[in-house]
Each structure stands twice: as C-alpha cells, then as structure tokens.
N, C-alpha and C positions, 0 to 999 in steps of 0.2 A: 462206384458209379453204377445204377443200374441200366441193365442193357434195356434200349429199346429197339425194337424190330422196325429193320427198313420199311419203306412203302411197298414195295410189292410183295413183303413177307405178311405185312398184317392183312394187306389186302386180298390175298389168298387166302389167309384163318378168317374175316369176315365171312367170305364166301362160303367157306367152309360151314360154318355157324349157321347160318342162314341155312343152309340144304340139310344139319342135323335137327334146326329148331324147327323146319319145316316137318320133316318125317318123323319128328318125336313130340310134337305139337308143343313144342318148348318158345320160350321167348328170351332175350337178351335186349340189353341197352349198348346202346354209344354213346360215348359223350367224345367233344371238340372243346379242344382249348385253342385259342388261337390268337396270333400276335397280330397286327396290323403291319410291323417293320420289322420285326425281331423275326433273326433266322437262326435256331435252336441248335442247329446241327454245325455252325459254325462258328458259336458261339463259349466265348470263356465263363460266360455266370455261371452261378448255381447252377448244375442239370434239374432243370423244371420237373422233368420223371422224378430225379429221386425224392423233390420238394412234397406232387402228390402221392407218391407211393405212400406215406404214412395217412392217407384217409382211404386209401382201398385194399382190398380182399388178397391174399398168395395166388386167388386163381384167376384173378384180373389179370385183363393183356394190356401193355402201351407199346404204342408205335405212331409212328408217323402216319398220318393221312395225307398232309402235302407238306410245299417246304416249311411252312409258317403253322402249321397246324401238326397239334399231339392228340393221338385218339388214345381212348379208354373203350377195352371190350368189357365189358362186366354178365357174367353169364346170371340168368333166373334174376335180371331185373325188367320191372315189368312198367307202364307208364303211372301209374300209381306212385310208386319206388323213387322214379326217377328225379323229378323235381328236390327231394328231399337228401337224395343222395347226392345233386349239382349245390344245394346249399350247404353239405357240407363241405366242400372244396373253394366257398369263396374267403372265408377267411385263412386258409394255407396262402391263396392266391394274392390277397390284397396284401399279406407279411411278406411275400414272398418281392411283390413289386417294391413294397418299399426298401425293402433291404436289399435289393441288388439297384435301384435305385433306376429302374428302367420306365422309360418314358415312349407315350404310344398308348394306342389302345389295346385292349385285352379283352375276350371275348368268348363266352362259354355257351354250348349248346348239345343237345343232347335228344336221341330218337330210339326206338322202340321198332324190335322186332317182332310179333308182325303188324302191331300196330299202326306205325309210320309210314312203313313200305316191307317190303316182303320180298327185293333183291340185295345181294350186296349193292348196288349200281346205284337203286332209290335210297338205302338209307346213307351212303356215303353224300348224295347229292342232298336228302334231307336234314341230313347235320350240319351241313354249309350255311343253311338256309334258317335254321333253329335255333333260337339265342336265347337262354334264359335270365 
C-alpha cells in the first residue's frame, strides 16, 4: 500500500512549494480527487492512491487535503499540462469505481501555481472550487 501523507503533512509541503516556486519562478499543479460519501481513510476498498499512482511521476506527492478529498502535488506542471494530465486519470478512475463497485459522486479538479493563486490557502481553496 502506498503511503499517503496526512493533512497537515502535505499541507506544509504545499506551503513549502509555493515559497520555492515563488523564489525560483517555478510552477506546480494540484489536482483533487474527491468523493461525495466515500471516506478513504477508513475505508476497506482498493487504496485509491495506489489505483492513481500508475498515471503519475516517483516525484509526485499524494495526500490528503480533507477527509473526502486526495490531493496530487505534481511539480513543473503548468496550466497548459494540466487538463491533459486530469484526463489521463479518468479512465484509472471510472475502472476503478466500477470494480470496487462504489456508488456516490466522484469528482476531479485541479489548479496551478501561480496561475490560480499564488498562496498555499488560495490554491487549496481553488481546487475545491475546480472541476474538470
């Protein structure tokens, strides 16, 4: 099972991010996966991380964002990138609901550093708000 980082662990590596891609004029992506009912952290299916981890990067981060919600840090992606890189993750995602057979809405979105917003605080609140 791949680990993923609590909420206040990733939410300190955002932060982080944000204050390197600011002073190195770099940029990164978030993406949100998000259940409507489904609570991941207490749950028997499939771990959902280890389902996406075959469409992303060794230097990709996942962790929690809230309780219903798995974030992706993805470093040097840019809003261009991004869309392309949320469509690769729907089809892991649609196998994934059918085969653990889970019922509810599911929900992906995803924001751009400094594009979006330019604190950890805005792009957390911008990826809530972002659905692709």
């Amino acid at each position: 099972m791949l680990a993923v980082l609590p909420r206040d662990y990733f939410g300190f590596l955002i932060n982080q991010e944000c204050k390197l891609a600011e002073r190195y004029s770099n940029y990164f992506g978030l993406v949100r996966f998000g259940f409507d009912h489904f609570n991941y952290e207490n749950s028997d299916l499939i771990p959902f991380p280890d389902v996406i981890k075959s469409a992303t990067r060794n230097t990709d981060i996942i962790g929690f964002l809230e309780e219903r919600n798995v974030g992706l840090l993805m470093h040097n992606v840019d809003i261009h990138e991004l869309p392309r890189i949320v469509d690769r993750f729907q089809p892991i995602i649609q196998k994934y609901i059918r085969d653990t057979q889970m019922d509810g809405k599911f929900s992906i979105g995803g924001v751009c550093f400094p594009t979006d917003a330019n604190t950890a605080q805005g792009l957390e609140a911008a990826v809530r708000s972002n659905k692709f």
